[in-house]
N, C-alpha and C positions, 0 to 999 in steps of 0.2 A: 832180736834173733828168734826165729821161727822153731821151737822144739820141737817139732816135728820132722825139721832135717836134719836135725844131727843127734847123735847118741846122748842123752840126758846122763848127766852125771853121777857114775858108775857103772854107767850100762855097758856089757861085754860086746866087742863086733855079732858074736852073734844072738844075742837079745834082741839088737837096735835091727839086725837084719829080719829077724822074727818081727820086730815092730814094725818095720817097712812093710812087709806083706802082709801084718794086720789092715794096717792105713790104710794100703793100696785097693783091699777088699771092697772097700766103697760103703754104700748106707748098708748093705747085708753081711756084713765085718759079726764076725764072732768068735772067740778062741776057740770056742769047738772044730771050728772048721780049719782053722787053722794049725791044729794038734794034726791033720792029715796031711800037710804040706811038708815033703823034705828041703832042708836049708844046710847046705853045706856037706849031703850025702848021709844026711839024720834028720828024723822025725823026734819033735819033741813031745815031752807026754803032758796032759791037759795040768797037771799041778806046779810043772815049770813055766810053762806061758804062764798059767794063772800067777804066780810067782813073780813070774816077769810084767805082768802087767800089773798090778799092786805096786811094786817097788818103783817102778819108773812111769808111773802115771800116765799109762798108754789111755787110757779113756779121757782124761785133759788135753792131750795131746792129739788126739784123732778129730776127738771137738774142736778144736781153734785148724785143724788140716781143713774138715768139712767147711767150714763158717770160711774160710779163702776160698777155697775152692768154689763156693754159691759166688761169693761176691765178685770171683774173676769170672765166672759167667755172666751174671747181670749186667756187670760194666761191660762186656764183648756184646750181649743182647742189647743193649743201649745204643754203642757203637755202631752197630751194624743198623739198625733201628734207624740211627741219627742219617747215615751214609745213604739208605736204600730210598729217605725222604729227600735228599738232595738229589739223589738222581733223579727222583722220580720229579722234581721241580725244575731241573734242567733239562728235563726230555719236555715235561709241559713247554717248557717257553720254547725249545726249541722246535715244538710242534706248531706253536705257534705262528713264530717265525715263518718260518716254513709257508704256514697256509697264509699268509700276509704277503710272503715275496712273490709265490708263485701266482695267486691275484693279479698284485701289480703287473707282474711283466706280463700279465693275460690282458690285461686292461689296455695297456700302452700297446700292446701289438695288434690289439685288436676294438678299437676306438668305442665301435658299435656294441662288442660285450654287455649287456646288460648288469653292472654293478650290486643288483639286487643280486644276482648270481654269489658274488662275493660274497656279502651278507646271510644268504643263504648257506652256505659253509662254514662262515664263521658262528653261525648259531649251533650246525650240525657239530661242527669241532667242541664248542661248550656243552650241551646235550652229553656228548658222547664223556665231556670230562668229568659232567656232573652225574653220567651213569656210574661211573668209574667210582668215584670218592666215595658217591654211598652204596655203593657194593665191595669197597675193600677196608679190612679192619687193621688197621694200625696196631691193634693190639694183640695179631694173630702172629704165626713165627710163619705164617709163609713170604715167599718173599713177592717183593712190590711188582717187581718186573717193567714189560710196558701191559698197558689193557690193550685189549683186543682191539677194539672198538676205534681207539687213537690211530694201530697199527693199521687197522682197515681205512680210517681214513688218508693215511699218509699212501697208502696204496690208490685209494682212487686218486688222488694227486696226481699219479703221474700218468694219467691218458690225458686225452685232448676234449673227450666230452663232462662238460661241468655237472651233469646230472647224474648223480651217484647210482650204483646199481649197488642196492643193498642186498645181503642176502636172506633170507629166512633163518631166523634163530642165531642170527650176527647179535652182539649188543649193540651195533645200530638199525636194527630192525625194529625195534620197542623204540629208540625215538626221533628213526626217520620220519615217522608219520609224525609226532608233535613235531621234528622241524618243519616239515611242509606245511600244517595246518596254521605255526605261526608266521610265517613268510608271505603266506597268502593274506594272512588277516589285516 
């Protein structure tokens, strides 16, 4: 049982209530500040909280509130952490895909296609994934999202000319030109 939510043994409804809005104060919690607070249509004076938090061990009891409270973030920052890596691994494959089908059925309808073409995309799609990884930090609280870059290419996907028009200050413009210089090579 969590002493922290319930009234410690002896404690009057309105101590435990007074302990409640200590707790609730957060890491800047002080009785002082709390002597300014009315509960129940009364302010109490600093030698009865004090009182009150001596006898029923409001400072053991706000410690084990805090020390939950970190640990139910970390596990939710975990979580979320855990969740925003699978999307972001199912959007890769399903980027993948993607520039894989749309190939094929370019290929089959179109015999003469030059398949290096393909290959050319499928370096620019890697390129663009390996910009990605090492410019996003896993260990930052922003979220993963999709990168730009991927987004840009799933966009040039859907015209009809294979030869991408990149833009300036895209992040496939730093490595459109490595795709082109190794395709050529």
């Amino acid at each position: 049982m969590n002493t922290y939510q319930t009234p410690f043994p002896g404690e009057t409804p309105l101590a435990f209530d007074y302990f409640i809005a200590y707790r609730d104060m957060g890491p800047t919690r002080s009785l002082r500040a709390l002597e300014s607070i009315e509960i129940k249509g009364k302010k109490r004076g600093l030698r009865q909280i004090g009182r009150w938090s001596s006898e029923h061990v409001w400072q053991v009891r706000v410690e084990a509130y805090d020390a939950d409270v970190i640990e139910a973030a970390a596990t939710q920052a975990v979580e979320k952490r855990i969740k925003e890596v699978q999307d972001f691994i199912e959007d890769d494959i399903s980027i993948a895909s993607s520039i894989k089908k749309h190939f094929q059925a370019r290929i089959q309808a179109d015999p003469e296609m030059d398949p290096a073409t393909y290959l050319k995309w499928m370096k620019v799609y890697d390129l663009a994934r390996s910009w990605f990884m090492d410019h996003q930090s896993f260990e930052s609280d922003t979220e993963l999202g999709k990168p730009e870059g991927l987004v840009e290419l799933l966009t040039l996907l859907q015209v009809d000319d294979p030869t991408p028009e990149i833009t300036e200050g895209s992040p496939l413009a730093a490595i459109g030109t490595e795709a082109n210089e190794e395709t050529t090579s």
